[in-house]
KEVO-44459 format. One record per residue (C-alpha): residue in one letter; x, y, z; residue number from 0. Coordinates in pm, whole numbers. Each point is the difference from the previous one (the first is absolute). Example, Ala and Ser with C-alpha at 12.3 -4.5 7.8 and 13.67 -1.06 7.14 Angstrom:
residu:px:py:pz:num
a:1230:-450:780:0
s:137:344:-66:1
***
This chain:
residu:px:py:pz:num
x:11768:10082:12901:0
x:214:-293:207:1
x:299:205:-132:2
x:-104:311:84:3
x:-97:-98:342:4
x:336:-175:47:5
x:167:309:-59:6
x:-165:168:217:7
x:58:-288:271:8
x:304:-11:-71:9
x:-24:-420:-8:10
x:45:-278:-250:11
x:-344:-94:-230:12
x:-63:-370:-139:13
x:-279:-40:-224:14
x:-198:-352:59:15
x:99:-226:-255:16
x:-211:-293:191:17
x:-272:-221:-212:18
x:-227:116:234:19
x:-8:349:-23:20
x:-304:55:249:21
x:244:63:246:22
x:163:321:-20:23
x:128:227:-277:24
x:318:94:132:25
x:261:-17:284:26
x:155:292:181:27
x:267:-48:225:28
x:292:113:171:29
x:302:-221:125:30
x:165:262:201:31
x:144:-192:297:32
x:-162:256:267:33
x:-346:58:-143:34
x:-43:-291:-280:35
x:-362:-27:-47:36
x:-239:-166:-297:37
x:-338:81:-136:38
x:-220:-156:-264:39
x:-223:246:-205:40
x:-272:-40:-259:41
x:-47:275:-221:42
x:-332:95:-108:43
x:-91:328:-200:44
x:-318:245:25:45
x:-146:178:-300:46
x:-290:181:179:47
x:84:174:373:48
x:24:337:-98:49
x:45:128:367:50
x:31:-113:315:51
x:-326:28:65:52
x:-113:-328:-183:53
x:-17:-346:44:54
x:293:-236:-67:55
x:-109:-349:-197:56
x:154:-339:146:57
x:-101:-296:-205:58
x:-203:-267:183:59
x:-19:-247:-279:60
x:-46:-54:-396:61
x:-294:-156:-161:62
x:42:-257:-241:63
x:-146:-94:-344:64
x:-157:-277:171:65
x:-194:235:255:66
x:257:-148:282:67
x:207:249:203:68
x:376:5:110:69
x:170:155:278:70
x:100:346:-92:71
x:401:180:41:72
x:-72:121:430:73
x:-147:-372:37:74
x:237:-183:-191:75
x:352:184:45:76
x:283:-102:237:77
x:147:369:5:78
x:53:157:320:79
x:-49:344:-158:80
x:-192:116:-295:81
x:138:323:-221:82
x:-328:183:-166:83
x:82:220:-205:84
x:-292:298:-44:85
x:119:114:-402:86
x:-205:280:4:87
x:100:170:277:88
x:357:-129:-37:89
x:55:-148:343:90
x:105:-344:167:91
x:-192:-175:270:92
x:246:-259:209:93
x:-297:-166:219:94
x:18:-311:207:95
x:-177:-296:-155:96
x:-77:-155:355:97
x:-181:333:108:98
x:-203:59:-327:99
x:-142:-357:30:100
x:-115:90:339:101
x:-153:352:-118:102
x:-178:-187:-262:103
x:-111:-323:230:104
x:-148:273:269:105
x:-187:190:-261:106
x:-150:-306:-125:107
x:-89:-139:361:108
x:-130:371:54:109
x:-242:-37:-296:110
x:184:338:-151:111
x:271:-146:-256:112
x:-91:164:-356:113
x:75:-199:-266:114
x:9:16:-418:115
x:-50:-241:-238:116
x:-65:75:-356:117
x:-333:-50:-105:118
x:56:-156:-378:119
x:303:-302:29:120
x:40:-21:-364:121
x:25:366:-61:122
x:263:24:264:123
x:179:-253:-159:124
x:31:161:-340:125
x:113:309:102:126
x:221:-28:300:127
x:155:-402:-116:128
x:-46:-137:352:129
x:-226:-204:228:130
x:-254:254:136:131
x:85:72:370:132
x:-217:74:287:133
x:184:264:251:134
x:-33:105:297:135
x:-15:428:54:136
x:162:133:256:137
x:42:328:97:138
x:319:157:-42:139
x:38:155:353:140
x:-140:-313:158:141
x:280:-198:-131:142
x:266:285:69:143
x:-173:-25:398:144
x:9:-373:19:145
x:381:-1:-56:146
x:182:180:193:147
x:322:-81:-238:148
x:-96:48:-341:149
x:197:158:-220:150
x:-167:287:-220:151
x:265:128:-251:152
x:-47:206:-298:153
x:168:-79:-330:154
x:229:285:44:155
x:154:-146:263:156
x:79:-353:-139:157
x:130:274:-309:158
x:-242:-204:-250:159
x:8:215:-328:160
x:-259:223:-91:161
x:-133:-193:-267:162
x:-1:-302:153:163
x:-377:-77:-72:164
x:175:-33:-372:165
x:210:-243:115:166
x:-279:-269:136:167
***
C-alpha cells in the first residue's frame, strides 16, 4: 500500500526500520526544491466497513494477559497521518491523526463515543493471534466532516490489482 500510494504521490517511501516501531509505518516524501514536503503514515487495515455508512474502528488500547491495559495505535503513534484502508469496499482513507484524536476526545467528553471490546479475551486470542483491542467507532461521515483534508481514494486509483485481497 506505501508503494502504491507513492506512486500515486509521485514521492519517495521509507519503510521504518526503527526498534521502536510504535512510531510510524512508513515515510512519504518529496525533495523537490519548490514544494519538498514529508509525512509519516501508519497503515492500518479494515475487514468489516462495507459502506460508507458505518463506523470506522480506532484502537484505544490492548488488554493484557495480566488484565492490565496498554495504549492502543491513535494513542500511541507518532504519525502525522494515518492510511485506513476499508478492504471491502476497496478504498483508502488518508485522515489526520491530530484531528481523529480530537473527534474521539469530544465524543468521549460528550458521553457519545461507542466503543467495542470483545467479550471472551482468550477466544480472541486463538483465533485472531493478537492482544484483544478495545476501539473506538466512529462514523464514517463524521470523520470525513471533521477533516476537511482527508484523502478518500479508491484502489483503482492507487492501480492496486484486482486480486489484491490475495495478496495480504
Amino acid at each position: 500500500m506505501g508503494s502504491a500510494l507513492a506512486r500515486h504521490f509521485n514521492c519517495a517511501i521509507r519503510y521504518n526500520d526503527s526498534q521502536d516501531l510504535k512510531k510510524w509505518d512508513y515515510t512519504l516524501y518529496n525533495v523537490d526544491q519548490n514544494k519538498s514536503w514529508l509525512c509519516n503514515l501508519e497503515q492500518g487495515d479494515d475487514y468489516y466497513l462495507s459502506s460508507k455508512e458505518g463506523t470506522l474502528y480506532f484502537e484505544l488500547s490492548t488488554h493484557n494477559q495480566d488484565g492490565t491495559k496498554n495504549d492502543g495505535k491513535i494513542n500511541y503513534t507518532r504519525a502525522d497521518k494515518i492510511v485506513y484502508v476499508c478492504n471491502e469496499i476497496e478504498l483508502i482513507l488518508i485522515l489526520e491523526v491530530k484531528i481523529i484524536r480530537q473527534l474521539i476526545s469530544r465524543y468521549a467528553n460528550e458521553g457519545c463515543l461507542e466503543t467495542a471490546t470483545p467479550g471472551d479475551f482468550e477466544e480472541w486470542t486463538k483465533k485472531h493471534d493478537t492482544k484483544p483491542t478495545t476501539g473506538a467507532l466512529v462514523p464514517y461521515a463524521d470523520i470525513l466532516t471533521a477533516d476537511p483534508k482527508a484523502s478518500a481514494l479508491n484502489f483503482y486509483e492507487l492501480n492496486i490489482p484486482h486480486h489484491y485481497k490475495d495478496l495480504r
